[in-house]
Every structure is written in structure tokens, then in C-alpha cells.
C-alpha positions as a Markdown table, in Angstrom:
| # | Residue | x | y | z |
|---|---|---|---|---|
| 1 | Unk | 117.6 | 141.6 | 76.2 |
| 2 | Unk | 116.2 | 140.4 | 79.7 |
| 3 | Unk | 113.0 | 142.5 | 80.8 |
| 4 | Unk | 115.4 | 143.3 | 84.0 |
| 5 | Unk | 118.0 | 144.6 | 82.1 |
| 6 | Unk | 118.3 | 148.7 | 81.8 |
| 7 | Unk | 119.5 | 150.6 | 78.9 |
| 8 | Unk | 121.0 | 153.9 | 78.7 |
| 9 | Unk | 121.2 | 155.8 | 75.5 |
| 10 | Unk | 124.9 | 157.3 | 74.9 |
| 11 | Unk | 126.0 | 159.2 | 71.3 |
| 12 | Unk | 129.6 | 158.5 | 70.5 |
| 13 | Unk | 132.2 | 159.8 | 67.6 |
| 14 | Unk | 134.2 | 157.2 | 65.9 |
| 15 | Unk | 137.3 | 159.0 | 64.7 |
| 16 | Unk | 140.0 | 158.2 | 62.0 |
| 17 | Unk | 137.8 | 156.1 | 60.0 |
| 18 | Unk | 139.5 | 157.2 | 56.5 |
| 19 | Unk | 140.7 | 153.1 | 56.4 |
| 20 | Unk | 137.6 | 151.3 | 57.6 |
| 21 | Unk | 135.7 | 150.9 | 61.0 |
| 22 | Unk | 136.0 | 147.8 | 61.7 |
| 23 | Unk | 132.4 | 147.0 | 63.0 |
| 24 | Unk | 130.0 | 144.1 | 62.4 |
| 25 | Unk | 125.9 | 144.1 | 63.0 |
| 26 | Unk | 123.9 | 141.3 | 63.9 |
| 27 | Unk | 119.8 | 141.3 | 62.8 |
| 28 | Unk | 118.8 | 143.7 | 65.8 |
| 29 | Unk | 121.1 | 146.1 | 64.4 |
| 30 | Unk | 123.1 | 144.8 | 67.8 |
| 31 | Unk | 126.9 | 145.1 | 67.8 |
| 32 | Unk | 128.7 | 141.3 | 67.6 |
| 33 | Unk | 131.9 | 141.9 | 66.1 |
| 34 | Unk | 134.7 | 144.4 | 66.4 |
| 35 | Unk | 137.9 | 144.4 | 64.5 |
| 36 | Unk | 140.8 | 144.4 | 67.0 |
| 37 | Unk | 142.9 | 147.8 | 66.3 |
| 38 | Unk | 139.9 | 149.7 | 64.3 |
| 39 | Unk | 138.1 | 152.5 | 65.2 |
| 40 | Unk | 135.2 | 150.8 | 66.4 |
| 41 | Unk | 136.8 | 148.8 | 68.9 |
| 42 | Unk | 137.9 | 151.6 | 70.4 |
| 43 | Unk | 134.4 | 153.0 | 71.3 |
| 44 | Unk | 131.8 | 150.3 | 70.8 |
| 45 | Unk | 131.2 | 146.9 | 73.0 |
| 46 | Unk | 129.7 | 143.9 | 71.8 |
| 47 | Unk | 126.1 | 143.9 | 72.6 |
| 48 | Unk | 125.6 | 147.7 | 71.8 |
| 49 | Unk | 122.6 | 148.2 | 69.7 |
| 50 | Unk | 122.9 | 150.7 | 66.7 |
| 51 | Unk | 120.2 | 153.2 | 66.6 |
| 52 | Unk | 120.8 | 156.0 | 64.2 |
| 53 | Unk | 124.2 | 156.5 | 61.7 |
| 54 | Unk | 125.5 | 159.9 | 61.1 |
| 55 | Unk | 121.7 | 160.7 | 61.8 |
| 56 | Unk | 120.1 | 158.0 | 59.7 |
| 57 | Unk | 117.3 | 155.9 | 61.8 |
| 58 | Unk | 118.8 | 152.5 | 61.3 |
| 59 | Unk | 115.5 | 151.3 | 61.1 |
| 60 | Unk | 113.0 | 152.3 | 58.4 |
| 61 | Unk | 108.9 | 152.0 | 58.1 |
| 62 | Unk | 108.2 | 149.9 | 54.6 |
| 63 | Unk | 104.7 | 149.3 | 54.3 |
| 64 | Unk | 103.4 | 149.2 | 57.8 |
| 65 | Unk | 106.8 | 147.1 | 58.7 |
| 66 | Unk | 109.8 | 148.1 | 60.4 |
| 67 | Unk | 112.7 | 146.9 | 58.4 |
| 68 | Unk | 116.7 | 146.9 | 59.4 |
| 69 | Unk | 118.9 | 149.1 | 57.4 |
| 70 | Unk | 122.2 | 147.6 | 56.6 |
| 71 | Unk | 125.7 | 149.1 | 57.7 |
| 72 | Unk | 126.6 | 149.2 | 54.0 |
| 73 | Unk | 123.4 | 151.7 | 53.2 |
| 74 | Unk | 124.1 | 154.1 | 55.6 |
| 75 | Unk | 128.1 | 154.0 | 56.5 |
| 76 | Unk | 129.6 | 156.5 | 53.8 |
| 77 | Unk | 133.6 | 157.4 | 53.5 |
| 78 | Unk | 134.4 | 159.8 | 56.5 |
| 79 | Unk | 137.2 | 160.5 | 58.4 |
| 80 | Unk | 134.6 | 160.5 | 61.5 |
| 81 | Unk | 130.9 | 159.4 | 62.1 |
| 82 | Unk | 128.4 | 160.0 | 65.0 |
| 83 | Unk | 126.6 | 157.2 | 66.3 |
| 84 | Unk | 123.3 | 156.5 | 68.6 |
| 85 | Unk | 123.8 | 153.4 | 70.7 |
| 86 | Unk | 121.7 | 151.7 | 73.6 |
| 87 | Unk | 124.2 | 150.3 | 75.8 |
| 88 | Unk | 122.8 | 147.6 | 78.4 |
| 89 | Unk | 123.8 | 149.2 | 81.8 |
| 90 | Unk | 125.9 | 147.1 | 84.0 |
| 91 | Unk | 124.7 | 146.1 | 87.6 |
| 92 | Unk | 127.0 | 144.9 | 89.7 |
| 93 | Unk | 125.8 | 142.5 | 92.5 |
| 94 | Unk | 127.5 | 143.4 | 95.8 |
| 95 | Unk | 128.4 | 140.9 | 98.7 |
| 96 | Unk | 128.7 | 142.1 | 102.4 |
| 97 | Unk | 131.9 | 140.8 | 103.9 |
| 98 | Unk | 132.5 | 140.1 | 107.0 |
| 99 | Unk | 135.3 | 139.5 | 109.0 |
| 100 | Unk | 135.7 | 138.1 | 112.1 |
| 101 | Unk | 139.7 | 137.8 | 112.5 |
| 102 | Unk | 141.9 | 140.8 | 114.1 |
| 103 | Unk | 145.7 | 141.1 | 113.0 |
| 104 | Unk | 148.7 | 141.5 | 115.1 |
| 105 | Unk | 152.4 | 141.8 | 114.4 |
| 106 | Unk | 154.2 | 139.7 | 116.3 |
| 107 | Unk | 158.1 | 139.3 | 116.7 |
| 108 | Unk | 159.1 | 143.1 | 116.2 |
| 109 | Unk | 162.0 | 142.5 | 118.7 |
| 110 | Unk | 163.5 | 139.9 | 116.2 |
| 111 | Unk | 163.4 | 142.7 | 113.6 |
| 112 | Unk | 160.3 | 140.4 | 111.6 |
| 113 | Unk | 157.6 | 141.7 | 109.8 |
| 114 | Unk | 155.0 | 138.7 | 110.0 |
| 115 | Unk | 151.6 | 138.7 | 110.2 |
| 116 | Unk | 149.2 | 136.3 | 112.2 |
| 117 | Unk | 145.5 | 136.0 | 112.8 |
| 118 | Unk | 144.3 | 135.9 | 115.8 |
């Protein structure tokens, strides 16, 4: 993630999970892939970084280290699961526009309903 970039912290609810999730992790516990038609993809984005699991830290202190827990250890069979993300919050650039041309109709008396610049 870019220093620049802001994250927000959102909890969502996967539901109807009883067949899978359909949700892959990178190394950063970030998300970067999402089954098409699953759960997951119905909630998640890719990029979304997995912080806690059904309120499991999905990272863990091992001798002074912090150390990445793996969707396997802490994803258990449930119909539903809770899930702490941080999402990268969009920023849209905006442009000014100007314009500079006025519109007239012209031709009315024909029955027309063309447009011109002027």
C-alpha cells in the first residue's frame, strides 16, 4: 500500500457458506482471488486485507515474531462468518469542466428537433 493511500476498517458477514467461500489470501493476509458466484465475491474486493476471522487475529506473536495465520487454521464449517477487513478507500480525482458553447434549437417551424452549437 502507497503511504498516501487511506484505509478504513469495515466488519462484514459472509452468508450461505455451508458449500465453500470461495476466497484466496496472498502473504499479507491481502485478498487476490475470489471465486466468481461464491460467497466471498459477493462481499470482498481484491486488495482487501483480512484482519481477524470469526474473531481470530489473523496474525499471531511466535517468539517475538508476527507470523500469518492461514485461511485453512482459522476458516471452520459455518453457514456464516464475520470478518475484519481494511479496505483501501477510493479517491476519486475530480476535473473542472468548462464549457464555453451555448445551445439553441433551431428549425422548430419545420417540426425538427436539431441541436447546434453556437
Amino acid at each position: 500500500m502507497q503511504d498516501n493511500q487511506q484505509t478504513e476498517t469495515i466488519t462484514l458477514t459472509i452468508r450461505d457458506c455451508s458449500g465453500g467461500v470461495g476466497l484466496g489470501l496472498d502473504e499479507e493476509n491481502k485478498v487476490d482471488m475470489l471465486k466468481p458466484g461464491m460467497p466471498a465475491a459477493k462481499v470482498f474486493q481484491i486488495g482487501d486485507k483480512v484482519t481477524f476471522w470469526n474473531g481470530i487475529a489473523m496474525y499471531e506473536q511466535r517468539e517475538g515474531k508476527l507470523e500469518q495465520r492461514k485461511l485453512k487454521d482459522v476458516v471452520k464449517p459455518a453457514d456464516s462468518h464475520t470478518v475484519v477487513i481494511e479496505r483501501v478507500c477510493k479517491q476519486w480525482e475530480t476535473t473542472a469542466w468548462e464549457t464555453t458553447s451555448s445551445w439553441s434549437s433551431t428549425n422548430w417551424a419545420a417540426g425538427s428537433n436539431s441541436w447546434e452549437a453556437q
